[in-house]
Kinemage of the C-alpha trace (Angstrom):
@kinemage 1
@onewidth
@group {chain A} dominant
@subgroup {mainchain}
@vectorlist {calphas} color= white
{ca unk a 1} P 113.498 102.549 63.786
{ca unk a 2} L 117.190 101.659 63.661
{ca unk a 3} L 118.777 100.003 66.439
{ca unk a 4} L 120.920 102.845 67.398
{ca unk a 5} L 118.081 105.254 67.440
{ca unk a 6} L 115.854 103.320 69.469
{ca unk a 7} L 118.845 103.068 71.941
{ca unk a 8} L 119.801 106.653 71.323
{ca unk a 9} L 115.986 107.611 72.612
{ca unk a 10} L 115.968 104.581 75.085
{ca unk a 11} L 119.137 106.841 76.799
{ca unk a 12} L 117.431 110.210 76.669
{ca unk a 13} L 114.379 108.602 78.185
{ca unk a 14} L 116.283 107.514 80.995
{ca unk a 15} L 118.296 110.777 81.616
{ca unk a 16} L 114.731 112.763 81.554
{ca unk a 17} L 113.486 110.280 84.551
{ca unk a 18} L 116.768 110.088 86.389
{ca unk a 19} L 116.650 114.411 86.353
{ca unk a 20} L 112.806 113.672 87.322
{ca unk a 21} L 113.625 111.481 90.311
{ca unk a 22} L 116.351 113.589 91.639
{ca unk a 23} L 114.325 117.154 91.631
{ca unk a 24} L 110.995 116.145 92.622
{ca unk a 25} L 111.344 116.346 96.305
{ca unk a 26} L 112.372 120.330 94.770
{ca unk a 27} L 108.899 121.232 93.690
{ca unk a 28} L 105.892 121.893 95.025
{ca unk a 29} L 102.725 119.789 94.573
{ca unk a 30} L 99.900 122.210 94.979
{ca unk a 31} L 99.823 125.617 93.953
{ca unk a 32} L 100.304 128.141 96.629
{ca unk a 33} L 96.508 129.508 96.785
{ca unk a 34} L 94.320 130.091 99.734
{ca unk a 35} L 91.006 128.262 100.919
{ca unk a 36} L 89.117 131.454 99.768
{ca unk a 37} L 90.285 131.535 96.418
{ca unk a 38} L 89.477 127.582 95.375
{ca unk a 39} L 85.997 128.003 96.971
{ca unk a 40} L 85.818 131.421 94.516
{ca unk a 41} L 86.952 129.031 91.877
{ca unk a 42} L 84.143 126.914 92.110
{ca unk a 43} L 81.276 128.975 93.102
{ca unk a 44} L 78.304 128.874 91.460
{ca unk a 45} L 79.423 126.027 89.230
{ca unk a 46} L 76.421 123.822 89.567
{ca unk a 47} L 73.114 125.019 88.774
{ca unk a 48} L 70.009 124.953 91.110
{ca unk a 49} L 68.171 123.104 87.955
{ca unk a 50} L 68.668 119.373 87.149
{ca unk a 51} L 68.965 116.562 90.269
{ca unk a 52} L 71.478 118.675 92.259
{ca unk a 53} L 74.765 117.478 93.955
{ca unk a 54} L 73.199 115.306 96.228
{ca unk a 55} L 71.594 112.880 93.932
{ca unk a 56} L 74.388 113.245 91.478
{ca unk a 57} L 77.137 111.724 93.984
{ca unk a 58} L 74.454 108.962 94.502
{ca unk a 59} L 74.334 108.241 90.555
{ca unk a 60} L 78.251 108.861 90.407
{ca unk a 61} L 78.443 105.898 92.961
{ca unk a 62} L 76.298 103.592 92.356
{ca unk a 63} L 77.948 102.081 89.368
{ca unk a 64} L 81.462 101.779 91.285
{ca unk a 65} L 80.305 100.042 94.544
{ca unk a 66} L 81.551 98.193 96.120
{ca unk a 67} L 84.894 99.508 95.025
């Protein structure tokens, strides 16, 4: 890449995160959805075969302690 077209992308970089920083406060961080509708989302989503939630969160956690 050319000098001038690295700086060229350098300054369009720089615009995109200066637009970023001055509308974020703007939008919204989670969607607008009731408690109802996320539990709907996820029901039925693990099945009553297998080692079940319990001792999944236990194998899930094990590896990462003690962080």
């Amino acid at each position: 890449m050319q000098p001038s077209g690295f700086e060229s992308a350098g300054k369009r970089l720089v615009e995109k995160i200066a637009s970023y920083l001055e509308n974020v406060r703007d939008g919204r961080v989670m969607p607008e959805i009731g408690r109802e509708a996320v539990f709907a989302e996820f029901a039925n989503t693990l099945g009553d075969t297998g080692i079940g939630l319990d001792l999944s969160l236990i194998h899930i956690s094990e590896p990462t302690r003690p962080y």
